[in-house]
VEXVEX-694127 format. One line per 10 residues: number of its first residue (from 1); for each residue x, y, z of C-alpha. Coordinates in nm, 3 decimals, decimal comma. Last residue first. Layout:
NUM	X Y Z; ...
//
This chain:
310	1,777 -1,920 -0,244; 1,628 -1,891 0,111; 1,267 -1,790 0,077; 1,222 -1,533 0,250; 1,040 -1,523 0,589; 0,713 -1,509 0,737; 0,701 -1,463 1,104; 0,554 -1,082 1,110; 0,301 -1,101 0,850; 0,094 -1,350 1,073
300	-0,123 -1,417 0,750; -0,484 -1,190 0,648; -0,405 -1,266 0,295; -0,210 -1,506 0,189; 0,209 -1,454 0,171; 0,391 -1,598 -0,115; 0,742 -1,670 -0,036; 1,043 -1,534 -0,301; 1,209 -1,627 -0,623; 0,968 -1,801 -0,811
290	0,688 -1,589 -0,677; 0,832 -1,302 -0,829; 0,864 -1,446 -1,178; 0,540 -1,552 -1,167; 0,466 -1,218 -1,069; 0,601 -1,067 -1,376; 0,450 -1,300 -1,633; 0,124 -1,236 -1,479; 0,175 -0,835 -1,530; 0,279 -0,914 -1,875
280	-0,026 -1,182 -1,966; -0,292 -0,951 -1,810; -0,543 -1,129 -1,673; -0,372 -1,117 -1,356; -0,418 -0,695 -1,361; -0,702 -0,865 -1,131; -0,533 -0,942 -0,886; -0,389 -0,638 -0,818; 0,016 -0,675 -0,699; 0,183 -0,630 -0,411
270	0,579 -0,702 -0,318; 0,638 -0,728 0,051; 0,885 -0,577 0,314; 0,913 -0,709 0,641; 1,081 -0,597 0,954; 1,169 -0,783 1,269; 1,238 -0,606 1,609; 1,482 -0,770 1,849; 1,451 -0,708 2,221; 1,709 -0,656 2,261
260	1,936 -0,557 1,966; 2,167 -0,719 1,811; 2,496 -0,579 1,706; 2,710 -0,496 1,426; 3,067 -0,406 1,496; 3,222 -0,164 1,225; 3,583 -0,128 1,076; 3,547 -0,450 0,876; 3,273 -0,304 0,654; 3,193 -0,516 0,304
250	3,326 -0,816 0,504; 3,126 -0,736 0,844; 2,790 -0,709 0,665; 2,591 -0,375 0,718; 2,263 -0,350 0,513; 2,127 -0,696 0,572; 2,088 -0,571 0,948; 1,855 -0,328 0,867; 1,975 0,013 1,018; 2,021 0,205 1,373
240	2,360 0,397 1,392; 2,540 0,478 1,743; 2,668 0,794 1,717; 2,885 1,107 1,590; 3,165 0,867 1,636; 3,315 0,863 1,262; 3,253 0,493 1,270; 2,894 0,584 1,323; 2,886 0,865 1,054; 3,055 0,611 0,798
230	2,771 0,391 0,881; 2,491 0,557 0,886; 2,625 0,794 0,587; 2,575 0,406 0,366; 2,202 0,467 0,404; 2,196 0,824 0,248; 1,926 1,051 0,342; 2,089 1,096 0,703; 1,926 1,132 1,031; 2,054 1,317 1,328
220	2,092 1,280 1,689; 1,809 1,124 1,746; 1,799 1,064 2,163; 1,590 0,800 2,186; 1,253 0,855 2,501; 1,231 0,507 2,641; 0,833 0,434 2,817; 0,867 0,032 2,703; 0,588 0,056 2,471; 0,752 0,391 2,320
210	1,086 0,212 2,243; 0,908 -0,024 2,087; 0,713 0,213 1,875; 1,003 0,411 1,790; 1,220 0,155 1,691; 0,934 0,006 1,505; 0,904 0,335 1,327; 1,234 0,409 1,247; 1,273 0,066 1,064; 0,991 0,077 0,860
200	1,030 0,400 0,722; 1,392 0,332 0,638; 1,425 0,643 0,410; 1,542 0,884 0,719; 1,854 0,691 0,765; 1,901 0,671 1,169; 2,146 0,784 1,361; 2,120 0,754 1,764; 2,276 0,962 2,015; 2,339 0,695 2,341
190	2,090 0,622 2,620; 1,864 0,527 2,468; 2,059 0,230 2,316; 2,121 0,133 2,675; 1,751 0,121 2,769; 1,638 -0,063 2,416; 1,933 -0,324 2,520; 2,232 -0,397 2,279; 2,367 -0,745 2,203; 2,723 -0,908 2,089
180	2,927 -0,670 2,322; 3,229 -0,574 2,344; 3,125 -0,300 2,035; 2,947 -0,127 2,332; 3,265 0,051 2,442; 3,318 0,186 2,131; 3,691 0,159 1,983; 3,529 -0,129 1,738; 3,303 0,139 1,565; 2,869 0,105 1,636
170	2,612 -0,019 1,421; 2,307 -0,150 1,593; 2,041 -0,361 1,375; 1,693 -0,391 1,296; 1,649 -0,760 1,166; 1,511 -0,837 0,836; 1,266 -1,004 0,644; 1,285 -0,965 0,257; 1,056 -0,954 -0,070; 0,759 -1,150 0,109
160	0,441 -1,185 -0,175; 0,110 -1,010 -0,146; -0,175 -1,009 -0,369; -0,465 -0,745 -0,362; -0,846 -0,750 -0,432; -0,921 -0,953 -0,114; -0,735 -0,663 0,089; -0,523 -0,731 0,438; -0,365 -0,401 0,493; 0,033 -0,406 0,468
150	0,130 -0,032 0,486; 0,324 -0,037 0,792; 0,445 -0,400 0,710; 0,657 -0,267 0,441; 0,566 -0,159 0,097; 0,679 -0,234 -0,265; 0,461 -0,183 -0,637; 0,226 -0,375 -0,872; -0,027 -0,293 -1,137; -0,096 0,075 -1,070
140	-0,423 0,307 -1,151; -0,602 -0,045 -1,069; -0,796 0,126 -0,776; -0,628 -0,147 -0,580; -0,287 -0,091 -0,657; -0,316 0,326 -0,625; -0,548 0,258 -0,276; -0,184 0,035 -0,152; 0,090 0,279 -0,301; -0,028 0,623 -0,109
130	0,136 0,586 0,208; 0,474 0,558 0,031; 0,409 0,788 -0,224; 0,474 0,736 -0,577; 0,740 0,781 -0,832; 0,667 0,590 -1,136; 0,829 0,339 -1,335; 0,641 0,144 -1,647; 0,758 -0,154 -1,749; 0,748 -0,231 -2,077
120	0,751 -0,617 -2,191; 0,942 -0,661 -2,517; 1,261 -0,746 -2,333; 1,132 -0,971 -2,129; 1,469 -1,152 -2,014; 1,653 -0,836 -2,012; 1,359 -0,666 -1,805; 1,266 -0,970 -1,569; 1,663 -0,963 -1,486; 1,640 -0,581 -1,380
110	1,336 -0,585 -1,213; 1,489 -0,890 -0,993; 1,782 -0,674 -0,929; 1,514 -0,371 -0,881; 1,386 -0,592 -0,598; 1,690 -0,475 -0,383; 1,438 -0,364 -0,037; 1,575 -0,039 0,037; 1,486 0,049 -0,346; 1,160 -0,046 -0,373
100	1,079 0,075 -0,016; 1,210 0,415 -0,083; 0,913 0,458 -0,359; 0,880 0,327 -0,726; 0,495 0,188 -0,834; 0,512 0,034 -1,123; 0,267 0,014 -1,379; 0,317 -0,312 -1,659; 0,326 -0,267 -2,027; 0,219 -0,479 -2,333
90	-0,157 -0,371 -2,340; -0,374 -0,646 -2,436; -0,522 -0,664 -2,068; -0,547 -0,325 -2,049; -0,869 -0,349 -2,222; -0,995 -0,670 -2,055; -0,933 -0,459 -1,749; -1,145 -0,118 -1,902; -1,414 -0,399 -2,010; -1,454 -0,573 -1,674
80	-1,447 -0,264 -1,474; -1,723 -0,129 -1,703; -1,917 -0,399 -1,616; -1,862 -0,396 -1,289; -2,012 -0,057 -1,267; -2,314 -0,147 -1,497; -2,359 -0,451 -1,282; -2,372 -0,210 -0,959; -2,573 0,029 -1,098; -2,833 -0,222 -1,181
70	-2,794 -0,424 -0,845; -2,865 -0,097 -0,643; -3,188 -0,001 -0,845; -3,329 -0,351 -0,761; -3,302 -0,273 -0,411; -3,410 0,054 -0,439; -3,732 -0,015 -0,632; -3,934 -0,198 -0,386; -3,859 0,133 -0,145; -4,017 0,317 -0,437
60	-4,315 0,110 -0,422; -4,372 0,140 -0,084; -4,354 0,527 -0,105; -4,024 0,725 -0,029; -4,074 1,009 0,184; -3,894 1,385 0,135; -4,004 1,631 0,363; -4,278 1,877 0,249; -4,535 1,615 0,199; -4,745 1,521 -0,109
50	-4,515 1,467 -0,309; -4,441 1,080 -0,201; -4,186 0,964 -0,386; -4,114 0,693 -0,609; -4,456 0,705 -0,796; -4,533 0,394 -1,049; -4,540 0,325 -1,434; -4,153 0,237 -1,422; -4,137 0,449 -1,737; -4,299 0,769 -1,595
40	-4,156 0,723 -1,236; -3,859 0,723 -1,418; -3,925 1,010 -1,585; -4,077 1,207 -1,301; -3,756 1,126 -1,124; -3,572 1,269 -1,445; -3,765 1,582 -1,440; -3,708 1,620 -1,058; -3,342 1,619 -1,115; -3,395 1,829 -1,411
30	-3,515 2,141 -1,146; -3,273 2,070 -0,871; -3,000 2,136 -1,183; -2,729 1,904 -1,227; -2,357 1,855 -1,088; -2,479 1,485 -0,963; -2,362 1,577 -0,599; -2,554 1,960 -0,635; -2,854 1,796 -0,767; -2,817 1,557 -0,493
20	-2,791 1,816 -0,174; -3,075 1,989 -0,368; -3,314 1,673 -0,360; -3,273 1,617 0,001; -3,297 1,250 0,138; -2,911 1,221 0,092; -2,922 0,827 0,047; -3,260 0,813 -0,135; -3,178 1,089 -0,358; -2,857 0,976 -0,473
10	-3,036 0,623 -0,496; -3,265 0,763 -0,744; -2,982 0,983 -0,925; -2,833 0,618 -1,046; -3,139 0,519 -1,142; -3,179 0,821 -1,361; -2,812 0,748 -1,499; -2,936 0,398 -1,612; -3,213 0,594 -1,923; -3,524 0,436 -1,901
//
């Protein structure tokens, strides 16, 4: 009994049309109902009923289904098991690289892991954003950045807080907001608004709050370089919007950052597959994460966790 006639079994169960699963299985109608027959053959029993137009399972094919299921299902895993135990020996981790990555400052920690590791290869690769959670689970990456947009709880998956921030207001000491230590949603609405088109995260909780509170923002432009919020703010073209960690009053003493009411936190989170654990690089590499920052379970109140101070 050959496994792949099991397998186009339960295709023909779940369709109930035996073209619509020749066509799925990329074979003939005519050797799907060979291997049926086959099967039928070796099991010693009839699947199907032939001897009505539509097609009808008999009682002992719906015994068989269950059983059928379990097979495919173990073979499945079991090539899982192998292909992991396979890449388990390999020396090299898959990274996922987006904005994220980079807004967040884990490449530091890349960085260090790489000149302490130095045989370990890490492996870079441009992906997108809304993309990098399915590419860690199907295993096609080990490990990569998102922010709470893409957080979806997954048993398969790992999770550990990179950063918390605040969203911020950026504004130059001649404006007349820069009096004040807080901003409202109304009065930043009604002011131009810069934003840097790589914080994700940040422009869409701005948006969302300001949505939930019936505020239209004027955007007066965004910029694909995060420093350009500021220098464009100071330059009076508007009032930038930014994560706080990314404007600090010594770096630029021309610039008055304020809070904003009411305040919106963003988190960013490193996320790994589980079971890329067995291999000894990839679990090197998130030890060395979870060393440094707060490991968040699955299914947590993503919003109040925070990073661990160093």
């Amino acid at each position: 009994m050959k496994l792949e006639y099991m397998r186009e079994f339960l295709s023909v169960v779940e369709s109930n049309n035996f073209m619509e699963s020749a066509e799925e299985q990329y074979i003939s109608q005519a050797a799907l109902s060979r291997h049926i027959q086959q099967l039928e053959s070796s099991l010693g029993v009839e699947l199907f009923d032939r001897s009505l137009r539509r097609v009808t399972m008999t009682q002992e094919g719906e015994k068989v289904v269950p059983y059928a299921r379990e097979l495919v299902e173990l073979y499945e895993n079991m090539k899982e098991d192998l292909k992991q135990y396979q890449m388990s020996n390999q020396n090299g981790i898959k990274i996922g690289y987006n904005d994220t990555l980079r807004l967040t400052g884990i490449m530091e920690e890349l960085s260090d892991f790489k000149e302490m590791c130095g045989h370990i290869h890490l492996e870079i690769s441009a992906v997108d954003r809304e993309k990098i959670v399915r590419r860690i689970a199907k295993g096609e990456l080990d490990c990569g950045c998102i922010s709470q947009n893409e957080y979806v709880p997954d048993p398969q998956l790992g999770y550990i807080c990179i950063l918390t921030d605040m969203v911020t207001a950026v504004v130059p000491h001649k404006h007349f907001l820069a009096e004040q230590q807080r901003v409202s949603l109304e009065q930043l609405c009604q002011e131009k608004l810069i934003l840097y088109n790589a914080n994700v995260a940040v422009n869409q909780m701005l948006m969302d709050a300001c949505a939930r509170a019936g505020l239209h923002p004027d955007i007066t432009l965004t910029t694909s370089v995060g420093k350009d919020v500021i220098s464009l703010a100071g330059a009076g073209w508007g009032v930038g919007v930014m994560l706080r960690k990314n404007c600090r009053p010594e770096q630029f003493p021309d610039i008055v950052r304020l809070e904003i009411s009411p305040q919106m936190k963003v988190a960013y989170y490193f996320v790994y597959n589980k079971k890329r654990m067995k291999n000894e690089a990839v679990c090197h590499l998130v030890t060395h994460i979870k060393e440094k920052f707060e490991i968040i379970e699955n299914g947590g109140d993503i919003a109040e966790n925070k990073r661990v101070e160093q």
